[in-house]
Structure formats: C-alpha cells, structure tokens
TORTISE-340022 format. One record per residue (C-alpha): chain; y negated, z, x. Coordinates in steps of 0.02 Angstrom, whole numbers, m for minus. Each point is the difference from the previous one (the first is absolute). Layout:
BEGIN
{cadena A y Y z Z x X}
...
//
This chain:
BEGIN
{cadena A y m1069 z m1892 x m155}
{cadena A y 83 z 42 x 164}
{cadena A y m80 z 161 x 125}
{cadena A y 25 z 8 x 185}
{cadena A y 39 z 162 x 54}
{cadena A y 0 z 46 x 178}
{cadena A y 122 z 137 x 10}
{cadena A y m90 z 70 x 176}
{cadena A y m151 z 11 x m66}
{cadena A y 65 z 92 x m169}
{cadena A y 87 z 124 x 114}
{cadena A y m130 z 44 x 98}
{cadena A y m129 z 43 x m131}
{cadena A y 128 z 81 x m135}
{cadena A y 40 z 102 x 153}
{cadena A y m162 z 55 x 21}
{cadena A y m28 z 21 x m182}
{cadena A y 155 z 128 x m27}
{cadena A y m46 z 97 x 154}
{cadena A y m168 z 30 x m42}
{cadena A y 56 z 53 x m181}
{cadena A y 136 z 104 x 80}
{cadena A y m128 z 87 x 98}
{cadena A y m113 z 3 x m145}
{cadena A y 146 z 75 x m114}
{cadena A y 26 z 130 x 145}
{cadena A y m177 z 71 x 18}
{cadena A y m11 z 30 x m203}
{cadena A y 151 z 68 x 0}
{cadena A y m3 z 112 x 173}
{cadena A y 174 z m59 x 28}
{cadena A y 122 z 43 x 161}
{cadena A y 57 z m165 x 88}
{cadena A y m48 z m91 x 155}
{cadena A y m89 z m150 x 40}
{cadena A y 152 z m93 x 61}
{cadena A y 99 z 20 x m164}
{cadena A y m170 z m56 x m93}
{cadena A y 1 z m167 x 95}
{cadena A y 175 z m14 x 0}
{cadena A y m19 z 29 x m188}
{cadena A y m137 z m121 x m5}
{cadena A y 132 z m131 x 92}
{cadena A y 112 z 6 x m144}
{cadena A y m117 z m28 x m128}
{cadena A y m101 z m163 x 66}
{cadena A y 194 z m32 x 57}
{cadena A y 68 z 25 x m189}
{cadena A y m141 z m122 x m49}
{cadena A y 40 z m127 x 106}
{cadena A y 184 z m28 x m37}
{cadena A y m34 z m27 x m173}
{cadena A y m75 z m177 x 39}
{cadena A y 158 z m8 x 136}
{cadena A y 156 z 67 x m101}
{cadena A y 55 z m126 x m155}
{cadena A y m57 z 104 x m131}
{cadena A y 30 z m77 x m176}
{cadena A y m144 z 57 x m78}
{cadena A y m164 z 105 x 15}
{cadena A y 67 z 147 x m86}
{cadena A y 115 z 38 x 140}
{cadena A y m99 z m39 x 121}
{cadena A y m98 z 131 x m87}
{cadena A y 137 z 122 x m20}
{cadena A y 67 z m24 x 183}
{cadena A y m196 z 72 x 36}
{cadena A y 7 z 167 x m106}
{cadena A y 157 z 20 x 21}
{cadena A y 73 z m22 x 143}
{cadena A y m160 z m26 x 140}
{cadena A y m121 z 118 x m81}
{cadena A y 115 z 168 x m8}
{cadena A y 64 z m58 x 173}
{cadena A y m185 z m11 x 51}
{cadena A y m63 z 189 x m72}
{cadena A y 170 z 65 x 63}
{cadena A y m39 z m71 x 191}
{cadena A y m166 z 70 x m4}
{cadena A y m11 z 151 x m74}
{cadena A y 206 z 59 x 40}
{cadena A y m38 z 193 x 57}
{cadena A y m69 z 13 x m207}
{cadena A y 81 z 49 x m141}
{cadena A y 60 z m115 x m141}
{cadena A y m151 z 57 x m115}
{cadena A y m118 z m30 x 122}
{cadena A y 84 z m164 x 60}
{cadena A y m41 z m44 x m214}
{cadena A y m172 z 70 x 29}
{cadena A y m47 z m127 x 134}
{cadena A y 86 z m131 x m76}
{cadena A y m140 z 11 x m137}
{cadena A y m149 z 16 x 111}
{cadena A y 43 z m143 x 95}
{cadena A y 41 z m109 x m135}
{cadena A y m163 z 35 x m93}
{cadena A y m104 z m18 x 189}
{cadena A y 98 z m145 x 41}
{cadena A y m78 z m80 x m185}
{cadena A y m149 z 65 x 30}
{cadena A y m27 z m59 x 181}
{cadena A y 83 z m146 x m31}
{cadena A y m132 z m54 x m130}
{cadena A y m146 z 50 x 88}
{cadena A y 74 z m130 x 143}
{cadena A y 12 z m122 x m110}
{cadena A y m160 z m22 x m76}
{cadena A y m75 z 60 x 192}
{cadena A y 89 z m161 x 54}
{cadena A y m31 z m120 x m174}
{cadena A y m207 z 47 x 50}
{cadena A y 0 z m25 x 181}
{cadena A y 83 z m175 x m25}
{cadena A y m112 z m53 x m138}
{cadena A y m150 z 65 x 62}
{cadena A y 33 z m73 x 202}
{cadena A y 133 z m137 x m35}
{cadena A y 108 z 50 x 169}
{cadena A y 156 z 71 x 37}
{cadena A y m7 z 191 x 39}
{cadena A y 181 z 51 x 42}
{cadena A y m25 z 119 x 135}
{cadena A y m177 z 67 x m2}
{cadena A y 68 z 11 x m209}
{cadena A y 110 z 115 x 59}
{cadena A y m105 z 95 x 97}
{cadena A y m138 z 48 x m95}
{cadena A y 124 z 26 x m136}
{cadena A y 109 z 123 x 103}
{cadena A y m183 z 96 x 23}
{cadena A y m59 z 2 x m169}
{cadena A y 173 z 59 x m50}
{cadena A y m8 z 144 x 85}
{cadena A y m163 z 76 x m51}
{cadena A y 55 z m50 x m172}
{cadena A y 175 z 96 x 38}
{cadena A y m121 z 132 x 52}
{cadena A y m89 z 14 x m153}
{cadena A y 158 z 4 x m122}
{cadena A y 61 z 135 x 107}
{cadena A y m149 z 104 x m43}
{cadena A y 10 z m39 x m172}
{cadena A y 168 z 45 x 4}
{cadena A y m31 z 177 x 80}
{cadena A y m143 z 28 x m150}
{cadena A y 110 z m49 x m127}
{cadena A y 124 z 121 x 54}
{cadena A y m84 z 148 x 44}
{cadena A y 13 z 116 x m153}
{cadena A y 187 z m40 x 5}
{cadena A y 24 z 38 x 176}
{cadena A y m119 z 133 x m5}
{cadena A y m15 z 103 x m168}
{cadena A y 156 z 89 x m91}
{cadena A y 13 z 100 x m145}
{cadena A y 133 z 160 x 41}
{cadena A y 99 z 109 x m97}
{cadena A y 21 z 176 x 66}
{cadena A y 120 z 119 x m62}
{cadena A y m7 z 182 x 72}
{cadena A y 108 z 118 x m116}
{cadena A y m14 z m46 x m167}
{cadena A y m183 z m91 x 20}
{cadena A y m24 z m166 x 6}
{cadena A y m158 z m81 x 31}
{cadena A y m47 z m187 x 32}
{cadena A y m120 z m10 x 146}
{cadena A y m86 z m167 x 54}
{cadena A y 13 z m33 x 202}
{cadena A y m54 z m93 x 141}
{cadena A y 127 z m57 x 123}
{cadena A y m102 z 46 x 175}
{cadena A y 81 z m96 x 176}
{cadena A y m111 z 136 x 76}
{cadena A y 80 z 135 x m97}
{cadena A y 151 z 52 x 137}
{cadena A y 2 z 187 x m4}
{cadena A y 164 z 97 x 28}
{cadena A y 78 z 169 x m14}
{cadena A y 26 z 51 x 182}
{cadena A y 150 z 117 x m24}
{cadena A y 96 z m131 x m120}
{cadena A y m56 z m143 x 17}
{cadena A y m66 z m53 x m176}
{cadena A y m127 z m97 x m61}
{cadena A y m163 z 72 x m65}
{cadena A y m77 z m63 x m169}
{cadena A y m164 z 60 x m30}
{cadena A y m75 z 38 x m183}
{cadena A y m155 z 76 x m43}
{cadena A y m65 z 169 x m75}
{cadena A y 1 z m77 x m178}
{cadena A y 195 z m57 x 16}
{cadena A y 58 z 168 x 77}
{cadena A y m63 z 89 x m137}
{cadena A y 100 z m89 x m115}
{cadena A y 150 z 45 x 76}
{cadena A y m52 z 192 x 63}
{cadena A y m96 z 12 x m131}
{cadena A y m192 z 21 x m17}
{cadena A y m73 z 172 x 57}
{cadena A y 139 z 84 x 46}
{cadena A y 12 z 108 x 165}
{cadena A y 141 z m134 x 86}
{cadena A y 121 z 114 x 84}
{cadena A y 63 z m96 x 171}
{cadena A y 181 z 88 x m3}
{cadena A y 3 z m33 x m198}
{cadena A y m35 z m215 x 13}
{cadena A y 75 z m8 x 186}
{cadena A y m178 z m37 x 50}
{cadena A y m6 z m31 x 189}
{cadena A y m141 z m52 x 117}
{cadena A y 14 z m149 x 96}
{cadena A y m112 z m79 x 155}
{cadena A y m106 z m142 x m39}
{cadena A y m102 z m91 x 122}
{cadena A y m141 z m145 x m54}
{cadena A y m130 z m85 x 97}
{cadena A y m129 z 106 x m73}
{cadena A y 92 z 187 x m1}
{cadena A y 159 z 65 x m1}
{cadena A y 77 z 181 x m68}
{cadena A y 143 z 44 x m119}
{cadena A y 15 z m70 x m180}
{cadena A y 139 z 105 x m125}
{cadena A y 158 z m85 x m45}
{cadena A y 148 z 2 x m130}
{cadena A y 150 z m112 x m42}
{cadena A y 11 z m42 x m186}
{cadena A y 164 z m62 x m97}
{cadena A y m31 z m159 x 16}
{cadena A y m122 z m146 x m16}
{cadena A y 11 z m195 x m81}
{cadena A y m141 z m128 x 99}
{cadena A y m1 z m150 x m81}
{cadena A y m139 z m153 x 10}
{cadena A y 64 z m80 x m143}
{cadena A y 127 z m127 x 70}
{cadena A y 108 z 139 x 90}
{cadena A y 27 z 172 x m2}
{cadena A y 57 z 130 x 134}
{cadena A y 94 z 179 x m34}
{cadena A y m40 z 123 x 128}
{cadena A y 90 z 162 x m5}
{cadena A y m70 z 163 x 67}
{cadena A y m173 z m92 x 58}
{cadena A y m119 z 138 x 82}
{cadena A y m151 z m2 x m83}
{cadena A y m166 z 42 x 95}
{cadena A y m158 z 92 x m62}
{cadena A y m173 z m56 x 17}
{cadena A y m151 z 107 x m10}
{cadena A y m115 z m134 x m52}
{cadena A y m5 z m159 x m130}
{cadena A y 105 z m138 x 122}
{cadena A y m111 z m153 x m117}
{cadena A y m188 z 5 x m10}
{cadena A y 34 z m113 x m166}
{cadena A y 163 z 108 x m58}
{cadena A y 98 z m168 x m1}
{cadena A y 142 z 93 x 63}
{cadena A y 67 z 187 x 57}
{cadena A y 135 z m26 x 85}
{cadena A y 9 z m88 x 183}
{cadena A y 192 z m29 x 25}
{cadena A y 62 z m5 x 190}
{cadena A y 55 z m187 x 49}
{cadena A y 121 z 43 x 116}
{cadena A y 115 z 49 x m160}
{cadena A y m38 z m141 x m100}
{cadena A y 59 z m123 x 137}
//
C-alpha cells in the first residue's frame, strides 16, 4: 500500500502542533523565552518531520533516532535557550507526554468527525482543535499547580540554635518579604510554641542575653515591631532538595501563625530564591 503525503500540508499543521505544545510546555512550566524562539522552535520540529520522508533514510529506526536525537533537543534548546539544562529535561517531559496526550485526543476528534459527517475537515479541524487545546492546556496547568502545592509550599526545617535542635514544619509564604533594615537580612517568622523551644518555656527572655532585637513590620491590617534573633543555622528541605542557611534571623510571633497548627514557622521567600 502506497500513501501520498503532501509535504506543505504536513508542515503547516506539525508547525502548528509543536508551537502550541511549546506554548503549552511554557505556561506549565512558567518558563523564560520569547515567542519568536517558540515559533522558530516550532519551525524545526514540523521541519525535522518533514525531512524524514525527504532525506534517504534506510530504515524507520533512524528516521526515528534523527527525531529524538538530533531535531527534538535542537527543538527544546531553540525554545527554551535562556533555561538551564535541568529545566531544558523538565520540559522535554511535559511536552512529550502533552504532545501524546493532545495528539490522541486529535485523533479520535478527527476519526469521529469523519465518520459521523463523511467530509474533509482540514482547516476548520485545526481550528477547533487549536481551541479545545488550549482550555485543555488550561486545565492540566491547574492540575499541575494542585499537584504541586505541598511541595512548593510546605517544608519541614531543622533549626539549630546552640546545642538545640528542633525540627519545625513550614510554609514557604511569596508574601512573606520582611527584612532587617540595618543589615539587610531576611526575617523568618516562628511562633510562640517554637520560640519556647529554643528560649525555653517560662523563662524571663533577657534581650542582651539571646541578642533579641526589635524590628518594624508593616501588614495590610497593622503594623508595629516583632522581636528577632539569628540562630546557628537552619536545614529547609521539601523532600527533593534541601537548603543550608547560616546565621538565618529568626522572628517572633505573639500569636499561633496556623488556625489548624499545620505549621509554625513562615520562612521569608526572598531567601529561598
């Protein structure tokens, strides 16, 4: 059985393909890279595809092999160059595993339509695919966020002040920015409970004795001062990396900082960046 393939038309709609899962692969992600490198990307995919019905391949495994290796790094590397090499890997396998996905949901889209209308749908195909595509893209990327919350957002952290240790669980808070105004450091904030441990419970806590200093705090609700000491160190980890911090300055809350004590500890995001 011989095919007729229309190299024109193959570009055109591979091209549209890979750009839309480029784009796809860069919302998920939150990527840095322009729109020009994602279509110029996209080029070099549909144009990767192409030559392997052009160039006198032998057989199907290197046509194959010419894709994944040679086009598809070339591809990721074009689009997403201003990334590292782990996050060039990372989008690698979210747009293989879209591109699947999508790719299927096209295909029986298109096996229905024909069966069901017996015409030709080539360019309102593409269409209506391009739209549903996107919600869909839309949707994964929200699944994606959910799926990833507690890692992004909950640590467990190992303080050390002295000879204590204690392991404290955290949440990582974008909204948690606060500084030192004479040097400069970051302010992590731990509640009443937590301080205790490392002051220990009842005592009279002596600000020359700790190095306890006040610091200015402004919220949208009130602002004032809030005491602060730097311990020996601290170990944040989320259970697929960890981060040493040396010297982190610790702040004190005067009340619980989670209604449902899932954490005590609110760790500044500007040092965790």
């Amino acid at each position: 059985m011989q095919y007729e393939i229309y190299v024109d038309q193959l570009f055109v709609m591979n091209m549209f393909f890979d750009c839309l899962m480029l784009f796809a692969t860069r919302q998920i992600l939150k990527l840095k890279t322009s729109s020009l490198h994602m279509i110029a990307a996209g080029g070099i995919g549909s144009f990767g595809l192409c030559s392997v019905f052009i160039l006198p391949f032998q057989n199907a495994l290197s046509r194959i092999t010419f894709l994944f290796l040679v086009i598809f790094p070339l591809m990721l590397i074009t689009a997403f160059y201003k990334n590292s090499w782990k996050r060039h890997i990372q989008a690698g396998i979210v747009f293989f595993s879209i591109s699947i996905i999508c790719g299927k949901i096209m295909e029986y889209i298109y096996i229905g339509l024909m069966k069901s209308f017996r015409i030709k749908l080539n360019g309102i195909f593409i269409c209506v695919v391009g739209v549903l595509s996107i919600y869909f893209v839309k949707i994964i990327r929200k699944l994606y966020i959910e799926l990833t919350e507690e890692i992004n957002r909950y640590y467990t952290v190992l303080m050390r002040y002295g000879e204590k240790e204690i392991l404290v669980d955290a949440l990582f808070d974008t909204g948690n920015l606060l500084r030192d105004p004479v040097t400069g450091k970051y302010v992590h904030i731990i509640d009443k409970e937590t301080s205790e441990s490392l002051l220990g419970k009842g005592e009279q806590v002596s600000l020359t004795e700790y190095g306890i200093r006040l610091i200015p705090y402004k919220t949208i609700a009130k602002s004032g001062l809030i005491p602060a000491f730097t311990i020996t160190e601290m170990l944040v980890s989320n259970g697929i990396e960890e981060k040493r911090i040396k010297s982190p300055l610790i702040g004190i809350s005067g009340e619980s900082i989670s209604s449902s004590h899932r954490y005590h500890m609110i760790l500044n995001s500007g040092e965790l960046k």
